[in-house]
VMD Tcl script that draws the C-alpha trace (Angstrom):
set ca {
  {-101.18 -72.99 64.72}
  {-98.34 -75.12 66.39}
  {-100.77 -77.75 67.75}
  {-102.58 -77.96 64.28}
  {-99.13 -78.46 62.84}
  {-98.55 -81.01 65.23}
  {-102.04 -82.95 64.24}
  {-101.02 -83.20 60.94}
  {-97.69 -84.42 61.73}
  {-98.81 -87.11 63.79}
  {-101.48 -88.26 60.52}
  {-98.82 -88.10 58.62}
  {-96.32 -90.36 61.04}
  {-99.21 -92.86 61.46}
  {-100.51 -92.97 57.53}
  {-96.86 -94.29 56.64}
  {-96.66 -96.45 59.90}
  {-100.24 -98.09 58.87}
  {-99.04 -98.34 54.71}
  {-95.52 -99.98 55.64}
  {-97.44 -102.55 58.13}
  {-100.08 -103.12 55.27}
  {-97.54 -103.56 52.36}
  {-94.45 -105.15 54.37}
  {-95.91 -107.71 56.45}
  {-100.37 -108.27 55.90}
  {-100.71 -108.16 52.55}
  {-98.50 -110.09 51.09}
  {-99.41 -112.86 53.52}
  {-103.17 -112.42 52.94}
  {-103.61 -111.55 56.82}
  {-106.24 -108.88 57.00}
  {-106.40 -106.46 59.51}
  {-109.71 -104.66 60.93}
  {-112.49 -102.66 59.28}
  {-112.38 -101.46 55.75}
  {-108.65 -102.18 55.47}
  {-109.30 -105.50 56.02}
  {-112.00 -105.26 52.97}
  {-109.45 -103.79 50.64}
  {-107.06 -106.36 51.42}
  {-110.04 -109.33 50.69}
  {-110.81 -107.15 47.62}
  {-107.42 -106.99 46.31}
  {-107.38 -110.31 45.79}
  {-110.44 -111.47 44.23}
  {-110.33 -107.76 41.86}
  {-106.57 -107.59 41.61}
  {-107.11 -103.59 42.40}
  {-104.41 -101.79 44.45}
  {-105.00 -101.66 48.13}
  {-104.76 -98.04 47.82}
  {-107.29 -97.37 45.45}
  {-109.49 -99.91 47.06}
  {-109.18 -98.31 50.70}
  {-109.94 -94.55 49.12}
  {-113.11 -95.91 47.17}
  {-114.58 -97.63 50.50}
  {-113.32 -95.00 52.76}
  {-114.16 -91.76 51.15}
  {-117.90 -92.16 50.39}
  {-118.22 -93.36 54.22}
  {-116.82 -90.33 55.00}
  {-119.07 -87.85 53.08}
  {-122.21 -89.44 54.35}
  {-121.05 -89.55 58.12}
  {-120.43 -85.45 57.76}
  {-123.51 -84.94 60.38}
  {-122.91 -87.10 62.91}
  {-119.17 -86.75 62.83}
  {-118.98 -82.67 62.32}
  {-117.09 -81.73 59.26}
  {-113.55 -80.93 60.70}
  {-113.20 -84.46 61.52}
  {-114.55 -85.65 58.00}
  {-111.55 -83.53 56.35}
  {-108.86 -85.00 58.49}
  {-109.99 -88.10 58.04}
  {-110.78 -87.50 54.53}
  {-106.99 -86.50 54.55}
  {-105.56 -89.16 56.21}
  {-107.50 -92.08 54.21}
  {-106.23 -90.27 51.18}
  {-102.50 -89.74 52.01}
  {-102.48 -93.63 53.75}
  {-104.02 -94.95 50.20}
  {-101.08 -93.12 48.33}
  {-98.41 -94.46 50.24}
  {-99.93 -97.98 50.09}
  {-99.44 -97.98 46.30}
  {-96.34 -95.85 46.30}
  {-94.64 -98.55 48.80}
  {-95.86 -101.15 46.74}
  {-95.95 -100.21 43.29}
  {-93.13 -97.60 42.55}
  {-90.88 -98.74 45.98}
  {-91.53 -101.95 45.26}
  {-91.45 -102.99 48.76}
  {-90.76 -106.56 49.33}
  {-92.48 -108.83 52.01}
  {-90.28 -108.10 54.69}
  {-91.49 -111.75 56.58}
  {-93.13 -114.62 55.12}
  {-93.33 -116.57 58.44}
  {-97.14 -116.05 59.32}
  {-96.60 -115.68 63.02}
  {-93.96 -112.43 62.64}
  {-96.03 -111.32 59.91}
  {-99.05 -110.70 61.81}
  {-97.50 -109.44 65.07}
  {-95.31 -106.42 63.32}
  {-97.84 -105.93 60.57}
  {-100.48 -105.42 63.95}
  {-97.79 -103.56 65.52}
  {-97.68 -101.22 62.34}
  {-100.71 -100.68 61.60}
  {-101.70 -100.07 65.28}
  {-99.49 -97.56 65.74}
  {-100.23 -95.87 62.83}
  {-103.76 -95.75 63.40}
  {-103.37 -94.99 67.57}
  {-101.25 -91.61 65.68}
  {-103.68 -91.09 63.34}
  {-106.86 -90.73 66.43}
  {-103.77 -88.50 68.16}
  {-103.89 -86.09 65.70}
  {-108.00 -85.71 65.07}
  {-108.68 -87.87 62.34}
  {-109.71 -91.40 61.39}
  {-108.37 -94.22 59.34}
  {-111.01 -96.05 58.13}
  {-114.90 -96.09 57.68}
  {-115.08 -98.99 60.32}
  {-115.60 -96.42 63.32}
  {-117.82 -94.25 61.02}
  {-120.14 -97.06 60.13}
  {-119.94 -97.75 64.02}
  {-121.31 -94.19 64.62}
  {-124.16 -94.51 61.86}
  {-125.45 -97.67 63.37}
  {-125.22 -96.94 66.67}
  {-127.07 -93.49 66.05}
  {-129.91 -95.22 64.57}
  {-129.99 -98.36 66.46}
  {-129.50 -99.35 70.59}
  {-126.53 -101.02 69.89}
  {-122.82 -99.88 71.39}
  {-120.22 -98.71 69.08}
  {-117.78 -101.15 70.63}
  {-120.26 -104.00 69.27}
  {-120.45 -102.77 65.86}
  {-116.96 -102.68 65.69}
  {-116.49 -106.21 66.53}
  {-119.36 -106.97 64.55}
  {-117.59 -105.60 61.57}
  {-114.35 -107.41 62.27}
  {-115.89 -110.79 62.71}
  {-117.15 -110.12 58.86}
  {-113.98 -109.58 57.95}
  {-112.37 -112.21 59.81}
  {-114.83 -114.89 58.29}
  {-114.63 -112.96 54.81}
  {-110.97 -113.81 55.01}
  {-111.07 -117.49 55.44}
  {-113.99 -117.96 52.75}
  {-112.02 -115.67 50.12}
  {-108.22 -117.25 50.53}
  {-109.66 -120.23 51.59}
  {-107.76 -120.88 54.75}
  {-108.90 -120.95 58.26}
  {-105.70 -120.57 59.27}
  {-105.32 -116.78 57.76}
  {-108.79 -116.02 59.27}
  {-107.47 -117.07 63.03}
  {-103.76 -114.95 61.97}
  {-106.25 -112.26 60.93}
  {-108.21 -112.12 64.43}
  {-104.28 -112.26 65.95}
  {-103.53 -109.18 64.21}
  {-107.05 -107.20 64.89}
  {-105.87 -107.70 68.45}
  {-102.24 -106.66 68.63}
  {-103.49 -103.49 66.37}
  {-106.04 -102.55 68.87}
  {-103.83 -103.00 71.58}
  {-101.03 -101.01 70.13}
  {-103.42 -97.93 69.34}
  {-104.36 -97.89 73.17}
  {-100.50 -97.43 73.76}
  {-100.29 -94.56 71.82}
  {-103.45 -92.85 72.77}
  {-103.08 -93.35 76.60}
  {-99.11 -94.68 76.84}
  {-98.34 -96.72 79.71}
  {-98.18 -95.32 82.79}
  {-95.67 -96.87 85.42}
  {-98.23 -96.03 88.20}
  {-101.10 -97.96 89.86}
  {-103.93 -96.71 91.11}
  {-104.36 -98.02 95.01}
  {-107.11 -98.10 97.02}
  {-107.25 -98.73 100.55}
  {-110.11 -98.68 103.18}
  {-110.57 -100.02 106.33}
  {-112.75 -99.30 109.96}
  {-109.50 -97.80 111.74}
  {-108.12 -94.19 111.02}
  {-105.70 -94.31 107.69}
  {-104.47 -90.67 109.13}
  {-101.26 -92.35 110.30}
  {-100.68 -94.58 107.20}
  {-100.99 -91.92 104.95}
  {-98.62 -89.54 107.04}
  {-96.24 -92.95 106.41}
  {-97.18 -93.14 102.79}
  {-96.04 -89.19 101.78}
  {-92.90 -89.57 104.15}
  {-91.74 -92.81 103.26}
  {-93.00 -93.02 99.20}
  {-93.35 -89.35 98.51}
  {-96.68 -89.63 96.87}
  {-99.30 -87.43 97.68}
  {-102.77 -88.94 97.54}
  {-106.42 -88.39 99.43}
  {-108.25 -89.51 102.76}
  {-111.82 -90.01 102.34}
  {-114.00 -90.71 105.64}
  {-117.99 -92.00 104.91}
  {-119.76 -94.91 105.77}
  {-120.30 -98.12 104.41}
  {-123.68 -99.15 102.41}
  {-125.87 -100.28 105.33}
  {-124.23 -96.86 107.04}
  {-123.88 -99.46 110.15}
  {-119.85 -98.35 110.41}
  {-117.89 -95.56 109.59}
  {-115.27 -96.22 107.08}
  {-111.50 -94.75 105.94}
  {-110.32 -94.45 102.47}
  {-107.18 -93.38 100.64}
  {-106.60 -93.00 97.23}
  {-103.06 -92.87 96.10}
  {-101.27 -93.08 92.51}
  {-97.56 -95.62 92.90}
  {-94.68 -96.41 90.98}
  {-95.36 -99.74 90.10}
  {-91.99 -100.56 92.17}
  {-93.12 -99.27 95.04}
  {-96.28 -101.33 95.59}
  {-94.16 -103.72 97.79}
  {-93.33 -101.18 100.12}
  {-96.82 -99.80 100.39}
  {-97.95 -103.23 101.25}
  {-95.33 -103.51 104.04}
  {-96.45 -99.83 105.25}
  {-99.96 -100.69 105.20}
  {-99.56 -104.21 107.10}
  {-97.52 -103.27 109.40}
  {-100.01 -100.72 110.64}
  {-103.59 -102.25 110.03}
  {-103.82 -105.75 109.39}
  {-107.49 -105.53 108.43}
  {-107.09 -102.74 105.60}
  {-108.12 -103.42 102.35}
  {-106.14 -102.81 99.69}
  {-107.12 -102.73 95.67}
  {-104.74 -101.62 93.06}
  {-105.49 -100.90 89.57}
  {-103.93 -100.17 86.20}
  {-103.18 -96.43 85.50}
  {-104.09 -96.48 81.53}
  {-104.02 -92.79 81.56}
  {-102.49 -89.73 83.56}
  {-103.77 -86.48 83.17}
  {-103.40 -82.56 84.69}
  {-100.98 -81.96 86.78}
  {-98.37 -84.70 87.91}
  {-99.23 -87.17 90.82}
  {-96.40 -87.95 92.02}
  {-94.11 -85.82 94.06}
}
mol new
graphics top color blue
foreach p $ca { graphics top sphere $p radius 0.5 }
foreach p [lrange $ca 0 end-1] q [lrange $ca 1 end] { graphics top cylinder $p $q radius 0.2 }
display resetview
């Protein structure tokens, strides 16, 4: 009951995070953002229809039709969340009256992205969706062999184009792509955060044993030793996997180095940490 109270809180968080980016900052400067939001911004302006009413009326019959491939739960979050995000769009900019809070294109598009990203990253946190974008992504791809990822950008290119031909600016088309961007980025920050860790990886034909005795004593990070062979199983190889603080990569270099100048070493992003915690 507690978690399910939580899920709503977060839709409701990120519905009035995605209404204040639409009605403060994209709207008024006729930058769309990505998916059917985008579409009820281009609509607004050639049926002079609120963006709320526009986004329920593409949104909601998405929805119903999607029920079997996205299970019905989902449907009535999402159903939820479209509906409560359309509200405050027209309450913010009907009854608030919420002026443009930048007309300088640039700002405009980064904290209306911003907004709207965050709002929608909250939105996916809680079990719900925000638009029929990824839903027409889902019927496509269920029916077709292509990826979900390319319908998606699919979609956006429409809208991106669909935005220079309606306002009649290429300009607003290229801010447009700008803020499809910083809003997908800024949902990956809230779904995943951002970890201060790297992920390191570090082989080599002598025995890591010692370097990763050095490694837990000297960075207090627990990690594993892996022993195999390489592809033509001509040599035996040693590898250790390892999460670091991101400020401690320098001293793992110097650790590594000083004991095996012919290790390898690769280090990757962390995007997500989960279970229990891997450092010590």
């Amino acid at each position: 009951m507690k978690k399910e109270f939580l899920n709503y809180f977060f839709i409701l968080i990120g519905c009035a995070s995605m209404a204040f980016g639409v009605v403060g900052f994209l709207s008024p400067n006729s930058i769309a953002m990505g998916g059917t939001g985008g579409l009820a911004i281009i609509f607004n302006s050639i049926f002079k229809i609120s963006i709320g009413i526009l986004f329920a009326t593409i949104n909601i019959p998405l929805l119903l039709v999607s029920i079997k491939y996205l299970g019905k739960y989902f449907a009535i979050k999402s159903t939820i969340a479209i509906l409560i995000t359309s509200l405050f769009i027209d309450v913010l900019s009907q009854f608030v009256d919420l002026q443009p809070l930048s007309n300088e294109p640039l700002l405009a598009t980064l904290y209306g992205g911003v907004a709207v990203g965050v709002g929608i990253g909250f939105i996916f946190k809680g079990g719900g969706s925000a638009g029929g974008g990824t839903i027409i992504a889902r019927i496509i791809t269920s029916k077709t062999s292509l990826k979900t990822g390319t319908v998606i950008l699919i979609l956006d290119a429409i809208v991106i184009v669909a935005t220079g031909i309606v306002f009649r600016d290429v300009e607003l088309a290229l801010w447009s792509m700008i803020s499809i961007f910083t809003t997908t980025k800024l949902v990956d920050i809230v779904l995943t955060g951002r970890p201060n860790e790297r992920i390191v990886h570090i082989s080599s034909s002598n025995n890591l044993e010692k370097i990763g005795l050095l490694i837990n004593e000297k960075i207090g990070v627990n990690g594993t030793l892996v022993r195999g062979n390489n592809l033509s199983l001509t040599e035996e190889k040693h590898v250790i996997f390892v999460t670091v603080p991101v400020n401690r990569l320098n001293l793992l270099k110097q650790i590594i180095y000083s004991e095996d100048t012919t290790a390898k070493m690769i280090v990757i992003d962390a995007s997500q940490m989960l279970g229990t915690k891997f450092l010590n």
